[in-house]
N, C-alpha and C positions, 0 to 999 in steps of 0.2 A: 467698484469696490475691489480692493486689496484682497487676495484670500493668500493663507499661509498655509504651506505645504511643509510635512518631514520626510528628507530621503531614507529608507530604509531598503540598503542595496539596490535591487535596479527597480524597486517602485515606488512612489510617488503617495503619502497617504495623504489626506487633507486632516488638519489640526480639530479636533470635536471641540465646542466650546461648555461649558457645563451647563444643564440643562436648568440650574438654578442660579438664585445669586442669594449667600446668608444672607442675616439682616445683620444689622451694625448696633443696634440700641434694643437691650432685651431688658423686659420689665417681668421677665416672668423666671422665677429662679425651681430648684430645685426645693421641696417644702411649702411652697405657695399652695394655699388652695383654692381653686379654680371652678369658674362655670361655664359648662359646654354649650356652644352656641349652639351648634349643627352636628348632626351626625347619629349613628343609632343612640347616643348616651344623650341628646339633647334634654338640657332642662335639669340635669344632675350635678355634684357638685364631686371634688375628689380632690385628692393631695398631686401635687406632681412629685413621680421619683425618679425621673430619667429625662433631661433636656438635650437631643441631639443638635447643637446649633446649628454645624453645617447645613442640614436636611432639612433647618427649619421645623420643624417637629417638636412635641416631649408626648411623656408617657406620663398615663394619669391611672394611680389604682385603682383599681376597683370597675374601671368604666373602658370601652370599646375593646370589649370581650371578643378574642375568636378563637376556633377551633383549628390546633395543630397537631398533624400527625410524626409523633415520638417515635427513631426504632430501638427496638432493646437494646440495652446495656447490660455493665455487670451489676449497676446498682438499681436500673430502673428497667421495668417488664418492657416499657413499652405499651402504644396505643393512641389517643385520644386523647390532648389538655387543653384545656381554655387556658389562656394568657392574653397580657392587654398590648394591646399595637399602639404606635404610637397616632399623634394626629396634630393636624398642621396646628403649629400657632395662633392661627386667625381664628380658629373654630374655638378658643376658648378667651374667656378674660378673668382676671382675678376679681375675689370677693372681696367686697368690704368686711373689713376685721370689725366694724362695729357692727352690723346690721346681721351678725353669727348668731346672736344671743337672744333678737327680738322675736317680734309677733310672726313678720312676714315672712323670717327665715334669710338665707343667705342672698346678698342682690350684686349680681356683678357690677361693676365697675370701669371704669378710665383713666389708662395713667397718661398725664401730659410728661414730657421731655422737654425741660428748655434747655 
């Protein structure tokens, strides 16, 4: 195998490849709402308001809560905040928009691409 090297004066670094690859076809936008497969929120449902696509990721309100330490500002003391982390793609799928209103409550779903 071929490996690619950059000269950076007299040394020699090896090229890092990324440790991910996106995806090319996303079915989950920003506003969709979503059911969590896996993870502390499993079995909940939540709006998405942040899609990292590089990362593969989005961000769901309300849901995989954790605790971050804030330092003072001039407008905020400082301390202790829950905020939501994002979490991978595959841990979640969208709800059917019909099955919002019925008996059994929200049921994820499958989207096909052709």
């Amino acid at each position: 195998m071929h490996r690619k090297f950059i000269k950076f004066g007299k040394r020699v670094v090896k090229k890092k490849k990324p440790s991910h690859v996106p995806f090319k076809n996303w079915t989950i936008v920003k506003g969709d709402q979503v059911y969590v497969l896996d993870g502390k929120s499993r079995g909940e449902t939540g709006v998405v308001t942040k899609v990292h696509r590089f990362k593969n990721r989005v961000t769901v309100a309300g849901l995989n809560m954790v605790k971050r330490r804030v330092p003072p500002s001039a407008e905020f003391k400082g301390g202790i905040v829950s905020t939501e982390a994002p979490m991978h793609v595959s841990n979640v799928n969208l709800v059917d928009p019909a099955s919002v209103g019925s008996e059994t409550g929200p049921l994820p779903t499958r989207v096909g691409i052709k």
